[in-house]
N, C-alpha and C positions, 0 to 999 in steps of 0.2 A: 414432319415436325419442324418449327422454325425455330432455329438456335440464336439467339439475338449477343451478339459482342453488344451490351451493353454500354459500357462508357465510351467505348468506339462511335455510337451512335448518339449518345447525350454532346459529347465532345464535338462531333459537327452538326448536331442542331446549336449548340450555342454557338459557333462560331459562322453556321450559317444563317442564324433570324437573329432580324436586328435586336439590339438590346434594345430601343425604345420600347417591343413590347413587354407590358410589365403586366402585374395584380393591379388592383382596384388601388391596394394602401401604395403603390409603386413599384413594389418590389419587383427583377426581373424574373421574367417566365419562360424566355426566349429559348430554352433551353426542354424547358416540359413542353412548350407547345410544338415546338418542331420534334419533337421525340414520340409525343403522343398521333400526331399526322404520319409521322414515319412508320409507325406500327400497324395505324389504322388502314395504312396503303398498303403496305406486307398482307397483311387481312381481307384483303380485297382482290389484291391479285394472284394471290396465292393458295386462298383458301385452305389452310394446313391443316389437322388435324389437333393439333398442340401446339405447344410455344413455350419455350423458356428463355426467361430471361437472364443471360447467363452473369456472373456477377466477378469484380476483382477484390476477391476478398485480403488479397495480396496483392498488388499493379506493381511489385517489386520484390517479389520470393526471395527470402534470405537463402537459401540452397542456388539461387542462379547467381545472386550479387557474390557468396561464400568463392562459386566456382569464377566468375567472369566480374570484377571489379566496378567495370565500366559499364557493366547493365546497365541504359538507364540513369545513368548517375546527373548525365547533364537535364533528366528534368526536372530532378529534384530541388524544390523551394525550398531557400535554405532558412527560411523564416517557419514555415509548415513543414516541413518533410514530405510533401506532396506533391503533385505535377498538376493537383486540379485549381483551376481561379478563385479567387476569394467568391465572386459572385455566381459560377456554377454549383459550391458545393453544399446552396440551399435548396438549390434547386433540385438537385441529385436525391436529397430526402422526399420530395414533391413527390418526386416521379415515382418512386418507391411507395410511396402510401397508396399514389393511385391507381398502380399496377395489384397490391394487395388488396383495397377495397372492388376492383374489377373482377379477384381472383385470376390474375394471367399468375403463371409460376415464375418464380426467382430461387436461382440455385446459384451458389458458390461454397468454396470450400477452403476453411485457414489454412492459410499459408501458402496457396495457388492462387493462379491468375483468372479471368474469365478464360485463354485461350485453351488452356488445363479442363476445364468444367465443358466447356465446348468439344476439345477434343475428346473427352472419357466419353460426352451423349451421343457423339457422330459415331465411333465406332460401335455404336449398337443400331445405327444405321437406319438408310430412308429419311434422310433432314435435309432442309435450305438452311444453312451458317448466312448470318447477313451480319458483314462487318468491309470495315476499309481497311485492313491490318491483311496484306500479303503474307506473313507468317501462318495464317491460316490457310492458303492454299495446300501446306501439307495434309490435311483434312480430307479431302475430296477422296472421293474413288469411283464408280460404278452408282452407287446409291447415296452418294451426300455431294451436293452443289454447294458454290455458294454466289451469294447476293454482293457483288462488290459497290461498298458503297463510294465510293472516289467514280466510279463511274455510271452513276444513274441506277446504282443497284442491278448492273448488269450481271448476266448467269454465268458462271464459270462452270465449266464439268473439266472430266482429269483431262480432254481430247485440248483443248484451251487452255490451260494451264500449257503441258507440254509443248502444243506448236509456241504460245509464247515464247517459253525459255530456251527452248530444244531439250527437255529431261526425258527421262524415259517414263516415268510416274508424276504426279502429284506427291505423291509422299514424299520423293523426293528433292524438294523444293527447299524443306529446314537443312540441309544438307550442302547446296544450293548456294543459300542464303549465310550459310557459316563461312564459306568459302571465299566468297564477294565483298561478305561485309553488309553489314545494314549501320548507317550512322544514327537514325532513329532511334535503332537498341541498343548504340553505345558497342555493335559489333564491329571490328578492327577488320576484322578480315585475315585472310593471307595475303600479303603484301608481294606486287607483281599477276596476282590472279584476280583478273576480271571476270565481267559478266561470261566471255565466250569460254573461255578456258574453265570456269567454273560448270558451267554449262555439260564443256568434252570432258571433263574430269568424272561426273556425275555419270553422264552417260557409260563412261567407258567402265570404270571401278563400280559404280550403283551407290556404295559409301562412305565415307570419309574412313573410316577402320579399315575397310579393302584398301583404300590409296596408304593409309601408313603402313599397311603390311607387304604394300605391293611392289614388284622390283622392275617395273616395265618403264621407259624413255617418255611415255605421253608428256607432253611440255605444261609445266607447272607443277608435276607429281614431287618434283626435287624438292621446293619451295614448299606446298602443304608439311611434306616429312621434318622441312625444317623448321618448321613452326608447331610443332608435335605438340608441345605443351598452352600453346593457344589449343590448337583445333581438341584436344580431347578434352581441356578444362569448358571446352565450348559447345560439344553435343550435349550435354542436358539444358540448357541454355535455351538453343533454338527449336528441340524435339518438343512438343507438348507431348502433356501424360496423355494416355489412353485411359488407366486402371481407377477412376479417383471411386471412393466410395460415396457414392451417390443414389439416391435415392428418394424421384420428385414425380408430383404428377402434372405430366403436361397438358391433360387435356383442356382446353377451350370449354369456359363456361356458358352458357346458354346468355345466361342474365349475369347481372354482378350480383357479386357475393353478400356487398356489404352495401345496398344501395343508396342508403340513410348514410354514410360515412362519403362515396360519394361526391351526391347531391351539396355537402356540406365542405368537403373539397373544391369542387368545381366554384362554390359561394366565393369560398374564402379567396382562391386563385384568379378568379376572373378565366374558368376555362368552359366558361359552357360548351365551347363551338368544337373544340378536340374534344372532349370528354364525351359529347353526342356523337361525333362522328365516328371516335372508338366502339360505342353502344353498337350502332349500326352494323359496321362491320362484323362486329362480332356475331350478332342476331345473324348476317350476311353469311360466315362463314359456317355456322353450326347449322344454319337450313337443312332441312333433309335428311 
């Protein structure tokens, strides 16, 4: 099953196809049409058996901002309340009709992020995740990869993950990553612990509740403890849910669902050329 971070993937087709391309009336497309080739390529070489596309029905959970202030705070448009462009976020509806009239699945859940909706499908296991959001590395295991898109949609499994960082696990990673600091999510970090020490801290303790319980010399353990009310205001933060109540069907339709809607899509947007190529794929991937 392919797990799609969603706005992760709309977010760098628009920022990767130019805006010159637009609809017929001009409107920009740059956004659907690189989203729609992105899928159609997942489709083709991956041949899955499913796919969801997973959604932020939350891109800023009141339960993470309540714990961690700074979630996120610097994306926020203080004209919208939002981090998405004036000109992606018609796009963004495009895309959604035409993933509905194809019948591919969309799942999210209020008050959770796509990374929540992804994490709950992966631990029912046997999935590709394709996103450019390293927070998702904590995902991986034996039976879930993922697809990093910052680099060509290259495969991660847990063995890749770990020689990267030096961790003992993939799961690992949100753990990791609370410890380091991410400036993208507005995490702070433990100040004085870097990449490597965050690294030997993981390895050594497994989890940040081991290090503030723990009484051993490893260097930086002193520094987590004193940041105690950072680091524990901060594991729900960086952990994604596993539990969400969900309940979607992934599999890949044969044909589209809504052809007539569509055909009428494709009219209006000027996509003929993605919209066939998804057809394709898909006819491609449900073969046999």
């Amino acid at each position: 099953m392919l797990l799609l971070d969603s706005a992760s993937m709309w977010f760098r087709a628009f920022h990767g196809v130019p805006s010159s391309v637009t609809a017929p009336d001009g409107s920009p497309v740059n956004a659907v049409r690189g989203f729609l080739d992105h899928v159609s390529r997942l489709l083709r070489t991956h041949r899955p058996d499913g796919l969801v596309a997973c959604l932020d029905n939350d891109w800023r959970p009141a339960f993470r901002v309540a714990a961690l202030p700074s979630y996120k705070a610097h994306r926020v448009d203080d004209a919208t309340g939002t981090d998405t462009p004036d000109d992606l976020s018609p796009q963004v509806a495009v895309i959604l009709e035409v993933l509905a009239a194809v019948g591919l699945a969309t799942a999210g859940v209020d008050g959770y992020e796509a990374d929540d909706v992804i994490g709950t499908l992966a631990a029912r296991g046997d999935a590709l995740v394709v996103s450019g959001d390293r927070d998702l590395f904590q995902v991986i295991r034996p039976d879930v990869r993922l697809a990093y898109t910052v680099e060509k949609d290259a495969v991660y499994d847990e063995a890749k993950v770990c020689a990267r960082y030096g961790l003992p696990s993939a799961a690992s990673y949100a753990d990791f990553a609370l410890l380091r600091g991410d400036p993208s999510d507005g995490l702070p970090g433990v100040p004085g612990v870097g990449e490597k020490t965050a690294a030997a801290l993981v390895a050594r303790y497994g989890t940040v509740e081991a290090m503030l319980a723990a009484s051993g010399d490893e260097r930086g353990l002193a520094r987590v403890q004193a940041e105690r009310a950072y680091v524990e205001a901060a594991i729900p933060v960086v952990r994604v849910a596993t539990d969400l109540p969900l309940d979607v069907d992934a599999a890949l339709p044969r044909t589209p669902v809504d052809p007539d809607r569509l055909v009428a899509l494709s009219q209006r947007w000027g996509l003929d050329s993605p919209v066939s190529r998804l057809v394709q794929a898909l006819t491609a991937a449900t073969a046999g």
